[in-house]
C-alpha positions in Angstrom: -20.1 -62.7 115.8 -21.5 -59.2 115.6 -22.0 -57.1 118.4 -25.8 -57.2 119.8 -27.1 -53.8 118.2 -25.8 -55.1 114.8 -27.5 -58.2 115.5 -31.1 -56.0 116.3 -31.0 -54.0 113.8 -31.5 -56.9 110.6 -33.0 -56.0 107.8 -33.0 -57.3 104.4 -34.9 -56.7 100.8 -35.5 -58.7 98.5 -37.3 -58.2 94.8 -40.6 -58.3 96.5 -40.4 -57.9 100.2 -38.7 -56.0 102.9 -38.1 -58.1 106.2 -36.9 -56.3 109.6 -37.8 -56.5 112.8 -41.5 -54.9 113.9 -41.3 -51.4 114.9 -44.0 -49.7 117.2 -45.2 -47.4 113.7 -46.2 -51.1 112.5 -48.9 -51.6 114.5 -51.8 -50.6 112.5 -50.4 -52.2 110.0 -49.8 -55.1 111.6 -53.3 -55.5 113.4 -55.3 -55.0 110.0 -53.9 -57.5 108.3 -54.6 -60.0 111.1 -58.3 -58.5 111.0 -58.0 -59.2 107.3 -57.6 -62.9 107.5 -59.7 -65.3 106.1 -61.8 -68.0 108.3 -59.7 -70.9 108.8 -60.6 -73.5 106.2 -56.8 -76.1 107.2 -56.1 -77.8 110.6 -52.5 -75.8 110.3 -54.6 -72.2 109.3 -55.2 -70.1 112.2 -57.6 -68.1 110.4 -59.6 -65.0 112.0 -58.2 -64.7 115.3 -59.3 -62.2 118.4 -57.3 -59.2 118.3 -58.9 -57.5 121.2 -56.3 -57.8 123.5 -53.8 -56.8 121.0 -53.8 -52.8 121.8 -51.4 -49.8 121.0 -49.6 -50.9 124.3 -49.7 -54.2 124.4 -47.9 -54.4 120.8 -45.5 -51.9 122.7 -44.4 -54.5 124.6 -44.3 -57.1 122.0 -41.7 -55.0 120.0 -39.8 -54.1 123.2 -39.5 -58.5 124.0 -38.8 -59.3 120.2 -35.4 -56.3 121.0 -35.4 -58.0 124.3 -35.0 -61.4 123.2 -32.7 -60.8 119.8 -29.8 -58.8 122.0 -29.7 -61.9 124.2 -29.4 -63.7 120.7 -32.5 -66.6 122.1 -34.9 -65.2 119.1 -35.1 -63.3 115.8 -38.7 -62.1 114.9 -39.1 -61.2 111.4 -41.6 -59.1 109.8 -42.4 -59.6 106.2 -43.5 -56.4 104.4 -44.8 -56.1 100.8 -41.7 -53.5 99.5 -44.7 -51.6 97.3 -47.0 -51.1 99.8 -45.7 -51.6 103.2 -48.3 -54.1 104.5 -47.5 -56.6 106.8 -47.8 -59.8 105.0 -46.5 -62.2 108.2 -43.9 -63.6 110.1 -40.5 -65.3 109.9 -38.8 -66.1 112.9 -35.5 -67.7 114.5 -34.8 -69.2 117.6 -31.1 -70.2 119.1 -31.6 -73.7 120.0 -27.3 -73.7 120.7 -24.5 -71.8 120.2 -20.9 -72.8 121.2 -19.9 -75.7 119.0 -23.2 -75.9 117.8 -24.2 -72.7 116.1 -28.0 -74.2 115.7 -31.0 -72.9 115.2 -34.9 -73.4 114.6 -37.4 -71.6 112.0 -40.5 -70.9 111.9 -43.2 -69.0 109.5 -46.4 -67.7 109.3 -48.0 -66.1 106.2 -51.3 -64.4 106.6 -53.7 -66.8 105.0 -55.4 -63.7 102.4 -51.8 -63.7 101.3 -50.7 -67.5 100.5 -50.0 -69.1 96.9 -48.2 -66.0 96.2 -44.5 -66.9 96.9 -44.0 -64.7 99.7 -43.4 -67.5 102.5 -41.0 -68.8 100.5 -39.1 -65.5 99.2 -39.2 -64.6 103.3 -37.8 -67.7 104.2 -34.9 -67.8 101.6 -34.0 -64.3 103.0 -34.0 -65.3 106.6 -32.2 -68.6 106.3 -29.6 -66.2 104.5 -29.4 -63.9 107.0 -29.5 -67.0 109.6 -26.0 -68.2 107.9 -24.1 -65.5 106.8 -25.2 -62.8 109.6 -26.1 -64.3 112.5 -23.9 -67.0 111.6 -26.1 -70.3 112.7 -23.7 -73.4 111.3 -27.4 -75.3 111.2 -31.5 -74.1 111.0 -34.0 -76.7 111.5 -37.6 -76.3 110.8 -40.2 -78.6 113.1 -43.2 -79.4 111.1 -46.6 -81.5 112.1 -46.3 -84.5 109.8 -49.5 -83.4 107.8 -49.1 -80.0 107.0 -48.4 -80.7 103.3 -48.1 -76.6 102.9 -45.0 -76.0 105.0 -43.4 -79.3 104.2 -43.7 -78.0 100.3 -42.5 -74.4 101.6 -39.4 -76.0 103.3 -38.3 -78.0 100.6 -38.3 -75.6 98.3 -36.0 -73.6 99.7 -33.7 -75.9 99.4 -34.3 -77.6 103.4 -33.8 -81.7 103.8 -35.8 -84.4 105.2 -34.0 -85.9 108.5 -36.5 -87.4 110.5 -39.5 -87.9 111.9 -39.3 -87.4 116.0 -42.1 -89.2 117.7 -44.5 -87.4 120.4 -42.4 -84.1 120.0 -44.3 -81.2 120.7 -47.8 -81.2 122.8 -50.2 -79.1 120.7 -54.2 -80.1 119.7 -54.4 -81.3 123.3 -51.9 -84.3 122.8 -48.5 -84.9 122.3 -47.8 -85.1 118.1 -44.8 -86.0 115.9 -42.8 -83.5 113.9 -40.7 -83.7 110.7 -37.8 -82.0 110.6 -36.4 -80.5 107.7 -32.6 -78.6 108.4 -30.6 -76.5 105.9 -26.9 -76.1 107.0 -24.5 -73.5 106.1 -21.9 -75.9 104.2 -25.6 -76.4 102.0 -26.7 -73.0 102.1 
């Protein structure tokens, strides 16, 4: 496995996007394209959110636990950056779930909503699952999914993730305890 600074400093490009950990210079970036969203019009859309607490220093911080939490090798936080412009079109992120003789992993994804039906979750996603398998070297990337959010379930099989299972009362979120389907990609399927 790489050393931890190797590990930090991730970042890929692909025809479209650049994707790399956030950076304090993101910020601006980063907050007006949360301002940009759109009202939330899907249970699994987050829409407009409030920002207010999300100041110079507070991002700071954020930045300083994403470096935090990726030397440890517990989480990789993504940004996803439109390669023409620079703005900040989301998030892709990976958590350790195991290591040892388990090498396994979780994904997650967020796109700002003014930004879907575009193909950038998908192109993001690709990229990170790569960079899950052949850099950080996870043997297995699972992605947890509420059993109706068509949207993600379409995302996750497209890049090439399986149906295994549907596990019952899995995570609590929406005030109750709710299944997930989880889709995995493995590196021998990679």
């Amino acid at each position: 496995m790489k050393g931890k600074e190797e590990k930090f400093d991730l970042v890929s490009e692909t025809k479209r996007l650049i994707i790399r950990p956030l950076q304090e210079a993101d910020y601006e970036n980063w907050l007006n394209e949360f301002k940009n969203r759109y009202p939330s019009k899907y249970r699994h859309d987050q829409g407009q959110l409030d920002m207010s607490e999300c100041t110079a220093e507070w991002f700071e911080n954020l930045v300083y636990k994403h470096q935090e939490l990726a030397v440890r090798d517990i989480a990789y936080v993504f940004g996803v950056f439109r390669k023409s412009d620079g703005i900040h079109l989301g998030t892709v992120d990976l958590s350790t779930l195991a290591r040892d003789n388990f090498c396994w992993g979780r994904i997650g994804y967020s796109i700002h909503n003014q930004y879907w039906r575009k193909g950038y979750g998908k192109e993001a996603v690709k990229e990170v699952l790569y960079i899950a398998f052949n850099q950080l070297k996870f043997h297995r990337i699972e992605a947890h999914i509420n059993v109706d959010n068509s949207a993600s379930i379409k995302l996750a099989e497209s890049v090439g993730m399986e149906f295994e299972v549907i596990r019952k009362g899995f995570i609590f979120e929406f005030g109750e305890w709710t299944d997930n389907i989880i889709y995995y990609k493995n590196s021998a399927i990679s």
